[in-house]
C-alpha positions in Angstrom: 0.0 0.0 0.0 2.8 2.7 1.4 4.8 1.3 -1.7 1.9 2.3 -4.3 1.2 6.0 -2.9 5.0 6.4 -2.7 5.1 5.1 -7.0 2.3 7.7 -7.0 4.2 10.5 -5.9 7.2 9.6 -7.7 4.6 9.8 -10.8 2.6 12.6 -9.8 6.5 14.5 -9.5 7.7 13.4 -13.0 4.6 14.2 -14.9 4.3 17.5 -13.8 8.0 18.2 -14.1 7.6 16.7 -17.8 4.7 18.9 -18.1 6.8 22.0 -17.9 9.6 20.7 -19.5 7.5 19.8 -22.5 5.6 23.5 -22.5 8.6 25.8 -21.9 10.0 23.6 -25.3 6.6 24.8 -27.0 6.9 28.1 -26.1 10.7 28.5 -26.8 11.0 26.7 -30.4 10.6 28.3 -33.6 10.1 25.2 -35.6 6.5 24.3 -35.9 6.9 20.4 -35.7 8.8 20.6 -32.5 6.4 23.2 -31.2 3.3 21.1 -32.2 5.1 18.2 -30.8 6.0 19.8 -27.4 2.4 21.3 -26.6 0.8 18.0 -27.3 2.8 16.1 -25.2 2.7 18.9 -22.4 -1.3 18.5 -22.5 -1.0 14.7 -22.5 1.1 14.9 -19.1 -0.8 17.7 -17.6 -4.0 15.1 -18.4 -2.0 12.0 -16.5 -1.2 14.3 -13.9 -4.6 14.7 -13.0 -5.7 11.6 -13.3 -2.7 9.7 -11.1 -3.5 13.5 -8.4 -7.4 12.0 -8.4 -6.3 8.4 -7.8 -3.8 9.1 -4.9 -6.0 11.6 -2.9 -8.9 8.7 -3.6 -6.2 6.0 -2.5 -4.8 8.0 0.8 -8.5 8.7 1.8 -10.0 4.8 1.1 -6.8 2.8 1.3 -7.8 0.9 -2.2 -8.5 1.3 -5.8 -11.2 3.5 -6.1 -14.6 2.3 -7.2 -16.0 5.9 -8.5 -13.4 7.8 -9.6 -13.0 8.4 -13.4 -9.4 7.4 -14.4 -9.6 6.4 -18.2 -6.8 8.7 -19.8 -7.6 10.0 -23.2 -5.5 8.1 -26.0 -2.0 10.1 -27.5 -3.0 12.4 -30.2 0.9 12.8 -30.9 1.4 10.6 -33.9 -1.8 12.5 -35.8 -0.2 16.1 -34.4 3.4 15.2 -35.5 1.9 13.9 -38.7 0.0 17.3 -39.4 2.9 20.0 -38.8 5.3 17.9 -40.3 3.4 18.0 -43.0 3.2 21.8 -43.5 6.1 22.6 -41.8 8.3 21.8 -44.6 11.9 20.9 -44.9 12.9 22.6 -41.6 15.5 20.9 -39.4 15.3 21.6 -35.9 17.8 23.6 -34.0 20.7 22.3 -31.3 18.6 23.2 -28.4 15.3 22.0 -30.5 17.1 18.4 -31.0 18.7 18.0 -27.5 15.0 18.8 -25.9 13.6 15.9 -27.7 16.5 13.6 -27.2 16.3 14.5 -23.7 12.5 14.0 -23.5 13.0 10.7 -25.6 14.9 9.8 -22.2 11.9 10.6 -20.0 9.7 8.6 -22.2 11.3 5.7 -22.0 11.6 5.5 -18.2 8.0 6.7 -17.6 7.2 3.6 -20.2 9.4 1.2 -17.4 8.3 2.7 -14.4 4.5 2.3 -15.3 5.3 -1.0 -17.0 6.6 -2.2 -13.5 3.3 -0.5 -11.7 1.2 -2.7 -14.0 3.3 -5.7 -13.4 3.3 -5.4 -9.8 -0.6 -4.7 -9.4 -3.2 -7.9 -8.9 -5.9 -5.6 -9.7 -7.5 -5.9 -13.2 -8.3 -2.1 -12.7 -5.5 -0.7 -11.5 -3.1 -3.4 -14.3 -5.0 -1.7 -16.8 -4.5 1.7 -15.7 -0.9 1.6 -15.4 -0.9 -0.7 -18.5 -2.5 1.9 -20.4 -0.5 5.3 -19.2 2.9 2.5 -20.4 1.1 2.7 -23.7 1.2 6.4 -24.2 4.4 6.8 -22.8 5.6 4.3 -25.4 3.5 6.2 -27.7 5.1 9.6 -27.0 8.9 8.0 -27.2 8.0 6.5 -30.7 6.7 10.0 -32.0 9.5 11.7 -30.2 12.0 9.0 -32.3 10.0 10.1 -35.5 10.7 14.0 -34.1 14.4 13.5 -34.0 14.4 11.5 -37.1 13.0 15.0 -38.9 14.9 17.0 -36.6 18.1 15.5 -38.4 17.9 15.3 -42.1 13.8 16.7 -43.2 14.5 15.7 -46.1 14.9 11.9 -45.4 11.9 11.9 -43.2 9.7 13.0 -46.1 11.5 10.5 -48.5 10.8 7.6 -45.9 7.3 8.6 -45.0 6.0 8.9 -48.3 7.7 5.7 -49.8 6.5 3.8 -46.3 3.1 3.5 -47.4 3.6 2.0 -51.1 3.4 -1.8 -50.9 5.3 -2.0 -54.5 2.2 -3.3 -56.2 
């Protein structure tokens, strides 16, 4: 029990710390993918934030999973967001600072990913497996679009090549 609200905490921390990472990156870029990128992401965690900030006040106040509380998650938009801006952004290769944000946040991803991975895995509940199970998802989610992100960041050009070849089946 103490071990679950003290994972919650450590969540609750590193989504709201990812939260403003993610924003200030929005509001400081000049390149529209990255800023696209960033501000969806930043809503994403703001969103988990208050859903894991609803399920550990429930948790401290009924010492279990709660029955009433609401904590479906909306599903990533990122991969549609990314899609879009890159789209009409052009060939425009992201800056230094624009590039080490999302390697940096590619970092974040991937242990959020493990850390709710290992929630899920340690849970007997069905609820609170699928929960966890599902905020590992869209961490996943977000360090795939954030690989696609760097990938554009580095040579535009061959991002445009690969996506629009990736769909033709050679038929």
């Amino acid at each position: 029990m103490e071990e679950r609200l003290n994972a919650l905490e450590i969540a609750l921390g590193n989504e709201m710390n990812e939260h403003h990472f993610y924003l200030k990156n929005a509001e400081r870029t000049v390149n529209p993918v990255g800023k696209a990128m960033f501000a969806q992401i930043a809503a994403e965690e703001l969103e988990h934030f208050e859903r894991l900030r609803q399920l550990a006040d429930n948790w401290k106040e009924d010492r279990k999973w709660p029955e009433t509380v609401p904590l479906k998650v909306e599903d990533t938009m990122v991969k549609a967001v990314f899609g879009k801006a890159a789209r009409s952004a052009g060939k425009t290769a992201g800056d230094a600072y624009d590039l080490a944000a999302v390697r940096r946040a590619i970092e974040f991803e991937a242990r959020g990913a493990q850390f709710y991975a290992e929630l899920r895995d340690k849970s007997a509940d069905p609820k609170e497996k699928a929960f966890f199970g599902l905020l590992s998802d869209i961490e996943r989610e977000h360090h795939a679009s954030l690989k696609d992100t760097e990938e554009f960041f580095v040579n535009p050009a061959a991002w445009y090549q690969n996506a629009q070849s990736s769909g033709l089946d050679g038929a």
